[in-house]
C-alpha positions as CSV (number, residue, x, y, z in Angstrom):
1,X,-0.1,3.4,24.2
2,X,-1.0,7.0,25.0
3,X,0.8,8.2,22.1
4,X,-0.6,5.9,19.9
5,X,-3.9,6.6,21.0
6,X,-3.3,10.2,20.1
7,X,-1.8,9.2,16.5
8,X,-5.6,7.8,16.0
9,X,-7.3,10.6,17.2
10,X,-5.5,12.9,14.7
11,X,-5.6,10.7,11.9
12,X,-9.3,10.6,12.8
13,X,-9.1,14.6,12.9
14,X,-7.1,14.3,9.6
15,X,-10.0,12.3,7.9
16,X,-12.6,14.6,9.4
17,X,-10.9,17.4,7.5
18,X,-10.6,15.4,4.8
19,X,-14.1,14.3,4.2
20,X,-15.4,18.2,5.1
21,X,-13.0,19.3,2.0
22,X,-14.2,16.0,-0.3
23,X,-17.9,16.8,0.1
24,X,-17.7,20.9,0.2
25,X,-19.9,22.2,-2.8
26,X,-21.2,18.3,-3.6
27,X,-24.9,18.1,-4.8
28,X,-26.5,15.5,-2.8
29,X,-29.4,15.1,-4.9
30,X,-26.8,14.9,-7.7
31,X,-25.0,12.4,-5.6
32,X,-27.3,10.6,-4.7
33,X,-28.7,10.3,-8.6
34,X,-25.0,9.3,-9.9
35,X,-25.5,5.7,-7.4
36,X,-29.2,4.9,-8.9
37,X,-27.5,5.2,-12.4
38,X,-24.1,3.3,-11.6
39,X,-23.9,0.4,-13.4
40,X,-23.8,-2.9,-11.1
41,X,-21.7,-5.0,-13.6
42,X,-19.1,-2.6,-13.8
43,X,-18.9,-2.2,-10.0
44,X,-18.8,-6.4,-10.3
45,X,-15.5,-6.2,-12.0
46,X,-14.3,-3.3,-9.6
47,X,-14.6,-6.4,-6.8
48,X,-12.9,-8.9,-9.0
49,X,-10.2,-7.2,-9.7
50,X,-9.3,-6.1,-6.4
51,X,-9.7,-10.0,-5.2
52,X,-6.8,-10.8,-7.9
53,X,-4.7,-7.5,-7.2
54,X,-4.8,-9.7,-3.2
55,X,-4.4,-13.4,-4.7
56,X,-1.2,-11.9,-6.7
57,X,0.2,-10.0,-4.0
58,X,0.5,-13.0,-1.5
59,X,2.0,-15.1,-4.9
60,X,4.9,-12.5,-5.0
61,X,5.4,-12.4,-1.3
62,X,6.1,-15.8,-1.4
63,X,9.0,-14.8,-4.1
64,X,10.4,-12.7,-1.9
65,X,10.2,-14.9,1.4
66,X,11.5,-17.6,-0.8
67,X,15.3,-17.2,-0.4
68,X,14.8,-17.5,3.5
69,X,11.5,-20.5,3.8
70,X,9.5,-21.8,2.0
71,X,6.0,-20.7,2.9
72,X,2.4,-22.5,1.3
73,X,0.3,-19.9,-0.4
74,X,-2.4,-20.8,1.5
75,X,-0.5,-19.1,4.6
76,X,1.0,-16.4,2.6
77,X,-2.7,-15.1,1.1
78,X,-4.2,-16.0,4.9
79,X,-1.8,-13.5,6.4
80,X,-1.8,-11.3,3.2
81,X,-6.0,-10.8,3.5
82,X,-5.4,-10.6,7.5
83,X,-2.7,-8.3,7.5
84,X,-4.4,-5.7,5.1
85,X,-7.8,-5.8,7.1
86,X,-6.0,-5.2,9.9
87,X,-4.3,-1.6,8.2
88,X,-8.0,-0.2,7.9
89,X,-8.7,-0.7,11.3
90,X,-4.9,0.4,12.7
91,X,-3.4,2.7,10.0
92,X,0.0,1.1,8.9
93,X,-0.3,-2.0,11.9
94,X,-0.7,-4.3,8.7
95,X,2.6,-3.8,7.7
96,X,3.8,-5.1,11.0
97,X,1.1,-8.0,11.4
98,X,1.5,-9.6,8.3
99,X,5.2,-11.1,9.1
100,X,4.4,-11.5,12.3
101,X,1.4,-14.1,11.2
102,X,4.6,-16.1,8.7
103,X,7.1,-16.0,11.6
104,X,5.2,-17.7,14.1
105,X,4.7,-20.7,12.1
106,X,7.8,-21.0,10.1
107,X,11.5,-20.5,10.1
108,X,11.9,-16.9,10.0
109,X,12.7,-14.4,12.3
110,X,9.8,-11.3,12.5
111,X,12.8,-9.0,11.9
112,X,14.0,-10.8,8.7
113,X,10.0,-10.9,7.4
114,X,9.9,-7.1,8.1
115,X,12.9,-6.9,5.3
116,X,10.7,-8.4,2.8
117,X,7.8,-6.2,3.7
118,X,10.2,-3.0,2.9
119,X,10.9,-4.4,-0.2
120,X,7.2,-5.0,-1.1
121,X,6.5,-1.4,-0.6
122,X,9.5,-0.5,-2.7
123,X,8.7,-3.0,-5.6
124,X,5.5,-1.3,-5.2
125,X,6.2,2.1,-5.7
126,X,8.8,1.6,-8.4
127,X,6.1,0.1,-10.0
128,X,3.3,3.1,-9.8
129,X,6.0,5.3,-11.0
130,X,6.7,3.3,-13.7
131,X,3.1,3.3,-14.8
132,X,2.9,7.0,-13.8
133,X,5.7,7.8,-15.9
134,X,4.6,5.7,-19.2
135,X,1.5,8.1,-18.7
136,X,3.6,11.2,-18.6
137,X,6.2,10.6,-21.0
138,X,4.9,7.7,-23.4
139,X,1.4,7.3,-23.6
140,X,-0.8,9.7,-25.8
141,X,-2.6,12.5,-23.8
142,X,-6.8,11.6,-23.7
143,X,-8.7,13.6,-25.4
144,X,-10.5,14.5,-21.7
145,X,-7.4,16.1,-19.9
146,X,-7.5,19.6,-19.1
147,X,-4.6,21.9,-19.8
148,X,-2.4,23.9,-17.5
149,X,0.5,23.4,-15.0
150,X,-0.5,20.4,-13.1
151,X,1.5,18.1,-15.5
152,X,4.3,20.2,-15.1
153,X,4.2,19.6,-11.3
154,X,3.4,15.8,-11.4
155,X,6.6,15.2,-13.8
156,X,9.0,16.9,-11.5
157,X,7.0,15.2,-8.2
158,X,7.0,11.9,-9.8
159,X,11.5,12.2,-11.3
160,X,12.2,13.5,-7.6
161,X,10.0,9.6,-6.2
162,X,11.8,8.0,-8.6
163,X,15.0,9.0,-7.7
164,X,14.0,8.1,-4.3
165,X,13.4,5.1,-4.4
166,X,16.0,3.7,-6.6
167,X,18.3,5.5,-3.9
168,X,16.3,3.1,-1.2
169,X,16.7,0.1,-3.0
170,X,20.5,1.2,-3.3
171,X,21.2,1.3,0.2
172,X,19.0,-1.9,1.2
173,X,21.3,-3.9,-1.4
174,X,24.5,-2.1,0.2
175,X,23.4,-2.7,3.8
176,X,22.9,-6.4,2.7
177,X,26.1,-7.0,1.2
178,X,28.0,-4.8,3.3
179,X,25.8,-6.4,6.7
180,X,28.8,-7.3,8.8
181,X,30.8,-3.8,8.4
182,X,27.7,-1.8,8.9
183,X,26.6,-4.0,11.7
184,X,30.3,-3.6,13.2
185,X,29.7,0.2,13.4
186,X,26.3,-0.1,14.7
187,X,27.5,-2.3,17.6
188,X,30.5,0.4,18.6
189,X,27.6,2.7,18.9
190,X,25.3,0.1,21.1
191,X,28.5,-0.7,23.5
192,X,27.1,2.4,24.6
193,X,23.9,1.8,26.1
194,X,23.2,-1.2,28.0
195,X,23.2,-4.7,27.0
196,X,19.9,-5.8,28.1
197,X,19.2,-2.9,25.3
198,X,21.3,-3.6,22.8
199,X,20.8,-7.3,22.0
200,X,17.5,-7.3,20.6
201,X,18.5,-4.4,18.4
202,X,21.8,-5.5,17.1
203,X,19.9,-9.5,16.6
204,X,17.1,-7.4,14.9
205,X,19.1,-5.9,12.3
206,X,21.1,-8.3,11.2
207,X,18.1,-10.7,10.5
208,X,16.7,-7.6,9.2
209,X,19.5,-7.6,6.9
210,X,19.4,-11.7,6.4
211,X,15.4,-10.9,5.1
212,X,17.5,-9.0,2.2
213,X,18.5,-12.1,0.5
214,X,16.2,-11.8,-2.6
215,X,17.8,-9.3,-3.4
216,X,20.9,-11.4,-4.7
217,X,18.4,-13.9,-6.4
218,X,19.0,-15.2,-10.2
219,X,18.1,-12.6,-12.9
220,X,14.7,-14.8,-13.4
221,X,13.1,-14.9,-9.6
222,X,14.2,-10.8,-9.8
223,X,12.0,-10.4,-13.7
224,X,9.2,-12.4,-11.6
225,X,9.2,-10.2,-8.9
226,X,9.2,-7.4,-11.3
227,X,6.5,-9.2,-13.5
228,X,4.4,-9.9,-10.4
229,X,4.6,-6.4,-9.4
230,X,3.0,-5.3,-12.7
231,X,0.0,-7.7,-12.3
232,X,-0.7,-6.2,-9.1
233,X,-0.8,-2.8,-10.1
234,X,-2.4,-3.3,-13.4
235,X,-5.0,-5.0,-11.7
236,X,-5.7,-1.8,-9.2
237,X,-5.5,0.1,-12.3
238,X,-8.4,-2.4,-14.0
239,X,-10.4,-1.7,-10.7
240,X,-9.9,2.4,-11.3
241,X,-11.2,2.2,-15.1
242,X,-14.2,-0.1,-14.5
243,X,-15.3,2.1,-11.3
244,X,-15.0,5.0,-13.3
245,X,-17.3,3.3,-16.1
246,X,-19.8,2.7,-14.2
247,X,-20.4,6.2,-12.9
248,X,-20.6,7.1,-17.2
249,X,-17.1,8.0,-17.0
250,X,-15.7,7.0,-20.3
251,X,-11.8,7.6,-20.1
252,X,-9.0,5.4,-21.5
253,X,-7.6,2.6,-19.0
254,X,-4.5,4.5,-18.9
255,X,-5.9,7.5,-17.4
256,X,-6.1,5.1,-14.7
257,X,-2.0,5.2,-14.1
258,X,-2.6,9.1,-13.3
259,X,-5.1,8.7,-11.1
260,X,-2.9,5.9,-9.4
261,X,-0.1,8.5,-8.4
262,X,-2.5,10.7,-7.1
263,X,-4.0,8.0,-4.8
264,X,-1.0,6.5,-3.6
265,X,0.0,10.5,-2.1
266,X,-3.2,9.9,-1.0
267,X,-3.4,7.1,0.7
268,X,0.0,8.0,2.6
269,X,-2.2,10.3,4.9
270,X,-2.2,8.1,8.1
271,X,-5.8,8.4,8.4
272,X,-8.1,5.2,9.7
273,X,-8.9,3.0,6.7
274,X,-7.3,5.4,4.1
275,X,-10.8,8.0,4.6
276,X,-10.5,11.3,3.4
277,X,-7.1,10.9,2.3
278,X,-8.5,8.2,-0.6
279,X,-11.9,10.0,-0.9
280,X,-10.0,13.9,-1.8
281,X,-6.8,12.6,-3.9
282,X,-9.5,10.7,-6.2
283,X,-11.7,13.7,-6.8
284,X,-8.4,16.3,-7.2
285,X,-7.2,13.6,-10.2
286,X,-11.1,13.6,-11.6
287,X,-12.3,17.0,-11.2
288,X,-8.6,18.9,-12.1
289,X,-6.6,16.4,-14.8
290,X,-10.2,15.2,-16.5
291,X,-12.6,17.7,-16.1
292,X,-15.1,15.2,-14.5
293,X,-18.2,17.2,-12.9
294,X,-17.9,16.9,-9.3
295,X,-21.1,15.2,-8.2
296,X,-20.1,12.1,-10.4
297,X,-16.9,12.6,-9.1
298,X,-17.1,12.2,-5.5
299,X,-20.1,9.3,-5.8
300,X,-16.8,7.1,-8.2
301,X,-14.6,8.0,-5.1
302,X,-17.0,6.7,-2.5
303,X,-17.8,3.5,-4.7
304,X,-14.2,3.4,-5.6
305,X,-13.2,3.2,-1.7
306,X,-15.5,1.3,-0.8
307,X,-15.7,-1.7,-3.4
308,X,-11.7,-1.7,-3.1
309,X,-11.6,-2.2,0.8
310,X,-14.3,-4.4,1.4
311,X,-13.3,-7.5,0.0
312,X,-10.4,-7.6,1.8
313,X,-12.1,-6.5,5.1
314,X,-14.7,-9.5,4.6
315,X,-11.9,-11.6,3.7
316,X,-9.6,-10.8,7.0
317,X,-12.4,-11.1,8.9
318,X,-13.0,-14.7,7.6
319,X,-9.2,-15.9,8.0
320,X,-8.9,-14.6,11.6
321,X,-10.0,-18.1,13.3
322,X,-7.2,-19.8,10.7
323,X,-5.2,-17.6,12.3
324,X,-6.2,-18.7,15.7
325,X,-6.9,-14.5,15.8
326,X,-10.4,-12.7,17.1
327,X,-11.0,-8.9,16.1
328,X,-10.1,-7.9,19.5
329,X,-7.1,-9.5,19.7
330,X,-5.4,-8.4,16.4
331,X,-6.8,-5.1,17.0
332,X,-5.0,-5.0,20.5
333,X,-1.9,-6.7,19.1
334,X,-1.4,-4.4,16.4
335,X,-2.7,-1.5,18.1
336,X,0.5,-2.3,20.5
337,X,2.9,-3.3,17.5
338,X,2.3,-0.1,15.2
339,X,2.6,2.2,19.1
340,X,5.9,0.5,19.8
341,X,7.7,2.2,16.9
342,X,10.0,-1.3,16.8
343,X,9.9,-2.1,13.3
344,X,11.5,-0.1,10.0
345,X,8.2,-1.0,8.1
346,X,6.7,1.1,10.1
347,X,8.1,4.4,7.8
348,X,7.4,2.8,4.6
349,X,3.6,4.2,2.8
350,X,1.2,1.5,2.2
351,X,1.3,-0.1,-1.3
352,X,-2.3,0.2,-2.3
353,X,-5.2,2.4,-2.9
């Protein structure tokens, strides 16, 4: 617990920095002018669509629990809405919360609802770099970008993430298919410690690689998946391009699949509700790839932050009693979940902005 205490302290330290760096050089008066002048319907549909981005998301977790139990969406968007409040108050404890909240009531093992958690991260990033790379490679270039190298750079940072994670999905699909070999290797190297030791890791994995299933599902549930996916992002990508104009920033939706990639680097910072590290990677993709004055910049990137965190944080807080859950006691359980370094989600970014 010690150690996790220090991870918050420097993720606090991190956002700190963060914030000093986002708000160097801003105007306040100029700031402060951009909020009077936002428009409210705009920032409206920045809260709608971040409601459907969450009712989608806990739709296609249920497609990927599905080869193991069937689980009622009312439970799957309960834990979904619980799970992601629970990230902003213990960076990357929702990832380990979440299938904890559908194991206890169903028939899964946590381990195997971990595996399904990985896979909605990767889904996830395939996804933005699809999107990011439609921008790059297909999309016509708005009349609003600036020229230089930072296109240059993205392309070969966002061909290196893709290779990456088509190489992780490759090896989840080999460890599922190959389960028993692997796990026979994995056990020769267990006999060496002691069994009290051993048993929960070697019955963790190979749940972990039972919660793998979907991956062997009919071409149609895998195009769902893949179609679901799309939805969700396209959505957060909605929520970008009507925050932006209400703050009189009048670029084309699909700027908003550039400034995706830029937040999901920046949202990887393990910082306490994504601060600083969502606040700085949305002014770097206004200020350098569009121009946008800074002022207006950094009052879209508080609003954007904001209006895309509080629903869910409202919403989590509601669904705790279904839970049987109080703030102090998901805060103590995850605080003790994310410090225990037990679970492989615990490596994987978050899949959101």
């Amino acid at each position: 617990m010690a150690r996790h205490r220090g991870r918050l302290a420097l993720g606090g330290l991190l956002a700190f920095a963060l914030l000093f760096l986002f708000f160097r050089g801003v105007d306040w008066n100029a700031l402060v002018g951009a909020f009077r002048t936002a428009d409210p319907l705009y920032l409206l549909g920045v809260v709608l669509a971040t409601q459907s981005q969450y009712l989608v998301r806990a739709w296609r977790w249920g497609f990927l629990l599905a080869p193991l139990a069937s689980v009622p969406y009312g439970r799957l968007f309960s834990a979904t809405t619980v799970g992601f409040m629970t990230g902003l108050l213990v960076p990357r404890a929702g990832e380990l919360v979440r299938p904890y909240l559908v194991a206890r009531r169903h028939s899964l093992r946590t381990s195997a609802a971990f595996a399904s958690i990985i896979l909605e991260r990767l889904l996830d990033l395939v996804t933005v770099l699809l999107l990011f790379g439609l921008y790059l490679y297909a999309l016509p270039a708005p009349a609003a970008q600036v020229a230089g190298p930072l296109l240059a750079v993205l392309k070969s940072a966002g061909a290196l993430a893709g290779l990456g994670a088509v190489a992780a999905l490759a090896v989840l699909l080999a460890f599922h298919l190959r389960a028993d070999a692997v796990m026979l290797q994995v056990e020769r190297v267990l006999g060496l410690v002691p069994p009290r030791a051993a048993a929960p890791v070697s019955r963790a994995l190979r749940s972990f690689a039972e919660g793998l299933e979907v991956l062997r599902a009919s071409p149609m549930h895998l195009l769902a998946l893949l179609g679901q996916s799309a939805a969700v992002w396209l959505f957060i990508a909605l929520g970008v391009y009507l925050n932006n104009r209400a703050f009189g920033i009048d670029l084309p939706f699909h700027t908003s699949f550039l400034i995706l990639g830029f937040l999901t680097v920046g949202v990887a910072i393990p910082t306490p509700g994504m601060v600083g590290g969502f606040h700085e990677s949305y002014l770097l993709a206004m200020t350098e790839a569009y121009g946008v004055d800074r002022d207006t910049a950094a009052a879209a990137g508080i609003a954007c932050h904001a209006l895309t965190n509080l629903p869910v944080l409202v919403l989590g807080l509601l669904f705790l009693g279904n839970e049987g859950l109080s703030v102090g006691k998901v805060t103590k359980m995850s605080e003790e979940m994310a410090g225990s370094d037990a679970s492989p989600a615990a490596s994987v970014p978050e899949g959101r902005p």
